[in-house]
C-alpha positions as CSV (number, residue, x, y, z in Angstrom):
1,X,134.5,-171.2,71.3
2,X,131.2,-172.3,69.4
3,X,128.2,-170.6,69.8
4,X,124.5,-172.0,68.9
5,X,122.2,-169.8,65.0
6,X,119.1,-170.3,65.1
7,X,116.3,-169.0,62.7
8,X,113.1,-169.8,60.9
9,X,113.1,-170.6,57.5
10,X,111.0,-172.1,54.5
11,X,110.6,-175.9,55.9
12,X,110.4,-177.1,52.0
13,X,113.5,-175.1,51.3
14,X,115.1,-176.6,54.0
15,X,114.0,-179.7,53.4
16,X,115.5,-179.3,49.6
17,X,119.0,-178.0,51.2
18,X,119.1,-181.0,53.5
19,X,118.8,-183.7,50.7
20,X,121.3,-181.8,48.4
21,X,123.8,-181.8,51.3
22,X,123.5,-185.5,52.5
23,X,123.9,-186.5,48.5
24,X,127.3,-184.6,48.7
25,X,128.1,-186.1,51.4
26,X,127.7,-183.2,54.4
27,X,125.6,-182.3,56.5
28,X,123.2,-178.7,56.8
29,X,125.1,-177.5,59.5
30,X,129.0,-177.4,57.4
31,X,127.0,-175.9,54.3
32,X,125.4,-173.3,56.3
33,X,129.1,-173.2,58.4
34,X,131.0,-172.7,55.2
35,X,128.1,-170.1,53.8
36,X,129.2,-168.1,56.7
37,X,132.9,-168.5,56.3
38,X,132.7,-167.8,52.7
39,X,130.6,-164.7,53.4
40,X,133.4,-163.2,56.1
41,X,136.1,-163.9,54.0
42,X,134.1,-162.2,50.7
43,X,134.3,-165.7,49.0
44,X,130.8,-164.7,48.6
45,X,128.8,-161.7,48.8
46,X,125.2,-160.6,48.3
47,X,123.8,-157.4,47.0
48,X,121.4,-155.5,45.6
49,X,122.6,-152.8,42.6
50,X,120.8,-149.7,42.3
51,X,121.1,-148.2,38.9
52,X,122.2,-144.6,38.5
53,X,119.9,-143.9,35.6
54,X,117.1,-145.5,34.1
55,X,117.3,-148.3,31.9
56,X,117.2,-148.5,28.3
57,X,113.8,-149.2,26.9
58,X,113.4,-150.8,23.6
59,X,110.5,-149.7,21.7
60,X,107.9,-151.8,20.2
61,X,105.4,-151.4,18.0
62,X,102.7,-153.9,17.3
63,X,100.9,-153.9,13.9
64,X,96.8,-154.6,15.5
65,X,95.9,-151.2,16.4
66,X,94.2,-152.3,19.2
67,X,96.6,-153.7,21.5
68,X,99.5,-150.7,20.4
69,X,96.9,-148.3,21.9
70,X,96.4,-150.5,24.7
71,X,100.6,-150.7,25.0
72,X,101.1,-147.1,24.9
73,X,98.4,-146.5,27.7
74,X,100.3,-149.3,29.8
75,X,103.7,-147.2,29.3
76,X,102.4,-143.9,29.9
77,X,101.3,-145.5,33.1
78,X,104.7,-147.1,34.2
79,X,106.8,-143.7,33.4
């Protein structure tokens, strides 16, 4: 049994996957087909990682005075 996806998408992006997929030779509906299968079987996942502490942050100093005041006030802004 088949059953009909549908969704909106970028058109240029589209457009883009289209051309790659008739210069290999298949067409937009086996990619996206195969996307699907790969993602069932875990072939291929997607994610996003949250990190349990923060990162490491490298310190820099810059020699004009200036902009190393101007850096630190940016930092103490981001913490």
């Amino acid at each position: 049994m088949t059953t009909q996806v549908s969704f909106t998408t970028d058109q240029d992006l589209k457009n883009k996957a289209l051309e790659k997929a008739k210069n290999e030779g298949i067409t937009l509906k086996t990619l996206l087909t195969y996307a699907m299968k790969g993602f069932v079987e875990g072939k291929i996942s997607l994610g996003i990682e949250f990190a349990e502490h923060e990162p490491e942050v490298e310190e820099i100093t810059f020699t004009d005075k200036g902009i190393n005041e101007k850096a630190k006030k940016l930092a103490a802004l981001l913490k």
